[in-house]
C-alpha positions as CSV (number, residue, x, y, z in Angstrom):
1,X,0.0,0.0,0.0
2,X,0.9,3.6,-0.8
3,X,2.7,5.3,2.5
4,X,0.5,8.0,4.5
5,X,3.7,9.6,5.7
6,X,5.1,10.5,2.5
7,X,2.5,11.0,0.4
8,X,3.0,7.6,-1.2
9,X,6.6,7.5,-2.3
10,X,7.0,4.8,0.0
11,X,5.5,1.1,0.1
12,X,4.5,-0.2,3.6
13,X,3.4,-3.7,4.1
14,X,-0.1,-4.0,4.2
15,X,-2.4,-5.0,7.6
16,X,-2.6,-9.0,6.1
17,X,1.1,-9.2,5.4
18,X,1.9,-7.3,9.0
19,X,-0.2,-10.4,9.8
20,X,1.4,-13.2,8.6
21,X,4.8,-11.9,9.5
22,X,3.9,-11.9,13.1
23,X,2.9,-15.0,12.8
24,X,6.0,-16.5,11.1
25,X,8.4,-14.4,13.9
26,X,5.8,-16.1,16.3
27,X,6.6,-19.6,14.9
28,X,10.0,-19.5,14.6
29,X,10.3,-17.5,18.4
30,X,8.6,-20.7,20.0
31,X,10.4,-23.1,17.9
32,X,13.6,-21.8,19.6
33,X,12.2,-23.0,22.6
34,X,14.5,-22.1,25.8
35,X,11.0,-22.3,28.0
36,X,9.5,-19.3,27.0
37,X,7.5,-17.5,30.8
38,X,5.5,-15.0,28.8
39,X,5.9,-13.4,25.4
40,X,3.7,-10.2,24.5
41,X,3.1,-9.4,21.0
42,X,1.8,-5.5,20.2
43,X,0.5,-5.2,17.2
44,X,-1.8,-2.2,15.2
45,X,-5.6,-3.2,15.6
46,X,-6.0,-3.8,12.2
47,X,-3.2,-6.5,12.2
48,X,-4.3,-7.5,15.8
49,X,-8.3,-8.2,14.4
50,X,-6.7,-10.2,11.5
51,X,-4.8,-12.4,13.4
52,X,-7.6,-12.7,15.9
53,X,-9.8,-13.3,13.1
54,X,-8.7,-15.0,10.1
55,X,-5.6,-16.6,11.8
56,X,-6.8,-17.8,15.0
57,X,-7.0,-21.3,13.5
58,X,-2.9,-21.1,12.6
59,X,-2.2,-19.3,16.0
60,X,-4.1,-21.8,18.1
61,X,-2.6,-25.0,16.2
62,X,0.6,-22.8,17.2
63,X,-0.1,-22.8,20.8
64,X,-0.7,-26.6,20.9
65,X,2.2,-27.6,19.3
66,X,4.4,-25.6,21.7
67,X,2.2,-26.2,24.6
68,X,2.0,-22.4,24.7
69,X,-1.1,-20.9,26.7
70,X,-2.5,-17.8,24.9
71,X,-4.0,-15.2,25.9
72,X,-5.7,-12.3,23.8
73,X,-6.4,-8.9,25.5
């Protein structure tokens, strides 16, 4: 998408690609393992709604292969 900031000159991701890279830096965080106590992911609302909404399946199947417990605020 064109950039707000500069009067589109620029290219930002858009909200379903912010998406999906959170969930792929999600992925390979718990993958790493090392007993992860708590990990907090801030994201903008429209990336937080798409996750929460489209990509709950991929971030729950997440959370039980890591034996991870989520929690969305």
């Amino acid at each position: 998408t064109s950039c707000p900031h500069c009067a589109g000159t620029g290219i930002v991701r858009d909200p379903r690609g912010l998406a999906l890279s959170a969930l792929r830096q999600l992925s390979a965080r718990a993958s790493k393992g090392g007993g992860l106590a708590r990990l907090i992911v801030r994201a903008p609302i429209d990336v937080a709604n798409i996750i929460n909404n489209t990509k709950r399946r991929e971030l729950l199947e997440l959370g039980e292969e890591h034996q991870l417990s989520l929690i969305h605020i």
